[in-house]
ZAMARGU-4260 file (C-alpha; in steps of 0.2 Angstrom, whole numbers, plus 5000, padded with zeros to 4 digits):
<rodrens>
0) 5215/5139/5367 | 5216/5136/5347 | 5205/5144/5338 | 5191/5134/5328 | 5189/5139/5309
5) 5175/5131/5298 | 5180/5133/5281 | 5165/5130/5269 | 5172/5129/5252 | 5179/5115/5238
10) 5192/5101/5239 | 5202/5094/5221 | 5215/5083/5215 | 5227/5095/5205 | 5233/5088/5189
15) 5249/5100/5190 | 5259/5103/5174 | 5276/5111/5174 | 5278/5119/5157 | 5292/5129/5150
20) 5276/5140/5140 | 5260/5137/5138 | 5255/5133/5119 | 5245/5143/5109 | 5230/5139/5100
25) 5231/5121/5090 | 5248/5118/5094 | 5254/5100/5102 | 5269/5101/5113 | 5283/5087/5118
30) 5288/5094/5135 | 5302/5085/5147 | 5296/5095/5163 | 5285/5086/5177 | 5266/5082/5180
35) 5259/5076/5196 | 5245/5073/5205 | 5244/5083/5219 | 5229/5087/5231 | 5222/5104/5230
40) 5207/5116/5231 | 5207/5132/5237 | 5194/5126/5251 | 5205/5113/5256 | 5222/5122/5254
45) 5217/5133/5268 | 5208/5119/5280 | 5226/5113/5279 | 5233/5128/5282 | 5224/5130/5297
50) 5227/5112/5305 | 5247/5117/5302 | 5248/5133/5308 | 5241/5127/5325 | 5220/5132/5322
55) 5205/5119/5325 | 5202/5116/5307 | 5183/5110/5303 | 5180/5107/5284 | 5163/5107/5275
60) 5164/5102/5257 | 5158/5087/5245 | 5169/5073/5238 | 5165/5061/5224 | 5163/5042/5227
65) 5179/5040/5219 | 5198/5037/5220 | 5201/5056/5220 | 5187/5056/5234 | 5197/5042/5245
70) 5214/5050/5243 | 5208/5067/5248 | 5197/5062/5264 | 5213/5051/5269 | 5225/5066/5270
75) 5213/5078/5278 | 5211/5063/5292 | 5230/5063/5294 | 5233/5081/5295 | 5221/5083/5309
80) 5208/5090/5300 | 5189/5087/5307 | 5182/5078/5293 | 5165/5073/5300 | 5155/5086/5290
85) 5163/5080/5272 | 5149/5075/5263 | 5152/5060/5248 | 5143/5061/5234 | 5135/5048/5224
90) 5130/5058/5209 | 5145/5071/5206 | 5165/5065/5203 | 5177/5074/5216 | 5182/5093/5209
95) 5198/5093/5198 | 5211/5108/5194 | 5223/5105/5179 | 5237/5117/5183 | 5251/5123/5172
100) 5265/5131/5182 | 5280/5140/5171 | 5298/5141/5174 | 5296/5157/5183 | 5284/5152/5195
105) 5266/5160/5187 | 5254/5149/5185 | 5237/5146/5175 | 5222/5135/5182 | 5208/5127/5176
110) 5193/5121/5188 | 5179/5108/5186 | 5168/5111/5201 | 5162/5092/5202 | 5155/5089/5221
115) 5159/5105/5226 | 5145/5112/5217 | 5132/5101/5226 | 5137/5109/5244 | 5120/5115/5251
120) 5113/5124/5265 | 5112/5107/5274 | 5127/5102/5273 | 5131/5119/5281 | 5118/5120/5293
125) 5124/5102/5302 | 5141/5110/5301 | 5137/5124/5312 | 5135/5113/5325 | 5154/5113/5329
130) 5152/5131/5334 | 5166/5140/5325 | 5176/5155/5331 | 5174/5160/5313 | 5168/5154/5294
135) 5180/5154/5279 | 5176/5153/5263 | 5181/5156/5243 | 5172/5158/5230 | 5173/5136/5223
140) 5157/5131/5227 | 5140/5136/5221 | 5135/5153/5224 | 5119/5149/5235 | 5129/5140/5245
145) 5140/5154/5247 | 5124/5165/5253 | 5118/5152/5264 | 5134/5152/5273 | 5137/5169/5277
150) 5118/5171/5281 | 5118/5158/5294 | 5133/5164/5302 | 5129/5180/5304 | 5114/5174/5312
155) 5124/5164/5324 | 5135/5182/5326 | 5149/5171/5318 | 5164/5182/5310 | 5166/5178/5292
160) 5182/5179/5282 | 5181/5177/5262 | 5195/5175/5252 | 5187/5182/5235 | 5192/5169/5222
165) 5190/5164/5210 | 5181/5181/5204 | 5166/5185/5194 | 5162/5202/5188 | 5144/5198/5191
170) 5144/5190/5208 | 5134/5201/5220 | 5146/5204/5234 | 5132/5212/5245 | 5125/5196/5247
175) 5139/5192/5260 | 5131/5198/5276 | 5144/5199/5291 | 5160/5199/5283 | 5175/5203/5294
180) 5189/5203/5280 | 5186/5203/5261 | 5203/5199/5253 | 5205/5196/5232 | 5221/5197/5224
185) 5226/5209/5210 | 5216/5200/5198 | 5201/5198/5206 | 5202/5215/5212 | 5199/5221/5195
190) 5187/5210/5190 | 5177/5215/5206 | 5181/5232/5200 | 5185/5237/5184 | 5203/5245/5194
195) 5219/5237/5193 | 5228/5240/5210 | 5244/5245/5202 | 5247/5261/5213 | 5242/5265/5230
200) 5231/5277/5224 | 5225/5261/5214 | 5225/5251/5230 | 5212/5265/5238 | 5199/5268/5224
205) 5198/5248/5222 | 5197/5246/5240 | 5182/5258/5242 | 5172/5251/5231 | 5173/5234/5237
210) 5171/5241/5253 | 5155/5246/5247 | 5149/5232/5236 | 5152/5221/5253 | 5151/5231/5268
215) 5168/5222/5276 | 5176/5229/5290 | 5192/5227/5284 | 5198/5226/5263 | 5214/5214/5260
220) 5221/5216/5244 | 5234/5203/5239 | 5247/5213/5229 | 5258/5198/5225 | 5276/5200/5227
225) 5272/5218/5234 | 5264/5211/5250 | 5246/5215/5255 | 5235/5230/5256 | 5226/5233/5269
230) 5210/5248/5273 | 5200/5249/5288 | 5183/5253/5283 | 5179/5261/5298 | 5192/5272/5299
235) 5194/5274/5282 | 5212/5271/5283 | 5224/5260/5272 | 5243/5255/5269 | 5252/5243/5259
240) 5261/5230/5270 | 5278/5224/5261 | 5280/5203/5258 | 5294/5196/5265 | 5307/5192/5249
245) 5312/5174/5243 | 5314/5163/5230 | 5298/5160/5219 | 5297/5142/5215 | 5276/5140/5212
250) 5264/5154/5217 | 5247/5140/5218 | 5240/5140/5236 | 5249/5156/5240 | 5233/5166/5242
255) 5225/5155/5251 | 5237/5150/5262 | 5241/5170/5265 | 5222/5172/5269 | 5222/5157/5283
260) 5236/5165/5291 | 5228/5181/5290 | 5213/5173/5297 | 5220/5165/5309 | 5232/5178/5317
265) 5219/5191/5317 | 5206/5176/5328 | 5222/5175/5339 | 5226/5195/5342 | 5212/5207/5334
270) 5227/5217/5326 | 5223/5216/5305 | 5238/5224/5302 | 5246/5208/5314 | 5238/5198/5305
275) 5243/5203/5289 | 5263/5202/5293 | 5258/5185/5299 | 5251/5181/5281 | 5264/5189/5273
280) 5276/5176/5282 | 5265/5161/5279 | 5265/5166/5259 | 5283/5168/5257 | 5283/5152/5264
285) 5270/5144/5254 | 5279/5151/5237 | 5295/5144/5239 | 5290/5126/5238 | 5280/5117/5223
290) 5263/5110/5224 | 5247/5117/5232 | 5245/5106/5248 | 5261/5102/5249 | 5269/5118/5250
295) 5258/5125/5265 | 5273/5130/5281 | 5268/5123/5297 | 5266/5135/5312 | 5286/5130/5318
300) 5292/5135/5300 | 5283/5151/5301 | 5290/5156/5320 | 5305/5150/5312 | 5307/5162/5298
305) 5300/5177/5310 | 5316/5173/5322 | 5328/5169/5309 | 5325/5188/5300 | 5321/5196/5315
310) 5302/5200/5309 | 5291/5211/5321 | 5274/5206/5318 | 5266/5219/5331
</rodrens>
């Protein structure tokens, strides 16, 4: 039986901008490379993640009354998303990203929250109603919000998985009652922390504590092209978990696609360090293509990749 995952965060239109460098400070540039339009959010990212990779994806977020709006709710319809608890806003335009991507693959984003910020505890409470094996969220929407979410789930004894971006240094992570993974990247690992997870020993001190800003069962630290570290809180155990090499065309809606998979796999097998290879997988994927939406693998691509280099997940 698939597993149904709510996801209660944002949904954007990326205005992605492939740049050579990124100028400095009053410079103009002429530049021959790319822009698009490509639809994004980190929210919506991992909804779609979720329909591809063979979950019951349920998203709850706010779109503006506006073209962006109409394209969006389109392609969430047409991947098999469950789109009854997409709220359209009257007042506030749909969220926009502008997104400059280097020759290298890095990438720099800017968000403007629009709709997203008007998700309430309404919109959430109605959306509980599909009774979800689990709640996703990120960190794109308003921060009550945020609370409401991981209050009412926990009082429905609903597992909830945060992927912990974008970060705040002043964002009270004890807030999130019931969390079953806490996952940030490198960056928002320091902000969270003050502690850049450059070394293992890194990875364990910047673990800890946000083990204890949060009280999470389980830590995921996305290390980038090093893979994923993972500690167990309960038995105060960690390891790094090694990505799976290839060619890095755009890193944007690698995290959260890594973290859906996570998710995901760990629903599917209660195995975290499972889940993670399966993650792993999904991200190598995901940063091989361009685009955010776009570049998201579908479960056959990932079992594909697992046989093709003779991955053990277990």
């Amino acid at each position: 039986m698939k597993k149904r995952i709510l996801v209660v965060s944002s949904a954007n239109m990326d205005f992605v901008m492939k740049v050579g460098r990124i100028p400095v400070a009053g410079e103009s540039m002429i530049e021959s490379r790319s822009y698009q339009y490509v639809p994004g959010g980190k929210g919506a990212n991992s909804a779609l993640a979720f329909a591809r990779l063979g979950g019951e994806s349920v998203f709850c977020t706010r779109l503006g009354k506006d073209a962006n709006g109409t394209v969006l709710r389109e392609l969430y319809d047409n991947s098999g998303i469950d789109t009854r608890y997409i709220v359209e806003d009257a007042v506030q335009p749909t969220g926009l990203a502008v997104i400059m991507v280097e020759d290298e693959g890095a990438n720099r984003i800017i968000v403007y929250p629009g709709a997203n910020g008007a998700v309430c505890r309404a919109d959430v409470e109605a959306a509980l109603a599909c009774q979800p094996d689990a709640v996703f969220m990120q960190l794109e929407i308003g921060k009550e919000a945020i609370f409401d979410t991981a209050e009412l789930a926990a009082a429905r004894g609903i597992p909830v998985f945060v992927d912990a971006g974008p970060a705040s240094a002043d964002f009270p992570l004890n807030r999130l009652t019931g969390l079953t993974v806490l996952s940030p990247n490198e960056t928002e690992t320091e902000i969270f922390t003050g502690i850049s997870p450059d070394t293992e020993a890194d990875c364990v001190a910047a673990a800890k504590k946000l083990a204890g800003m949060s009280e999470a069962r389980y830590v995921v630290i996305k290390l980038g092209g090093r893979g994923a570290y993972i500690w167990d809180v309960a038995a105060e155990r960690g390891e790094t978990v090694p990505s799976y090499k290839t060619d890095v065309v755009d890193t944007t809606a690698a995290g959260d696609a890594f973290t859906a998979g996570l998710t995901l796999e760990y629903l599917r097998s209660g195995d975290i360090r499972r889940a993670v290879r399966y993650g792993n997988v999904v991200g190598a994927i995901t940063v091989s293509r361009a685009g955010a939406s776009t570049s998201i693998p579908t479960a056959d691509e990932v079992d594909a990749l697992i046989a093709a280099r003779n991955i053990e997940l277990g």
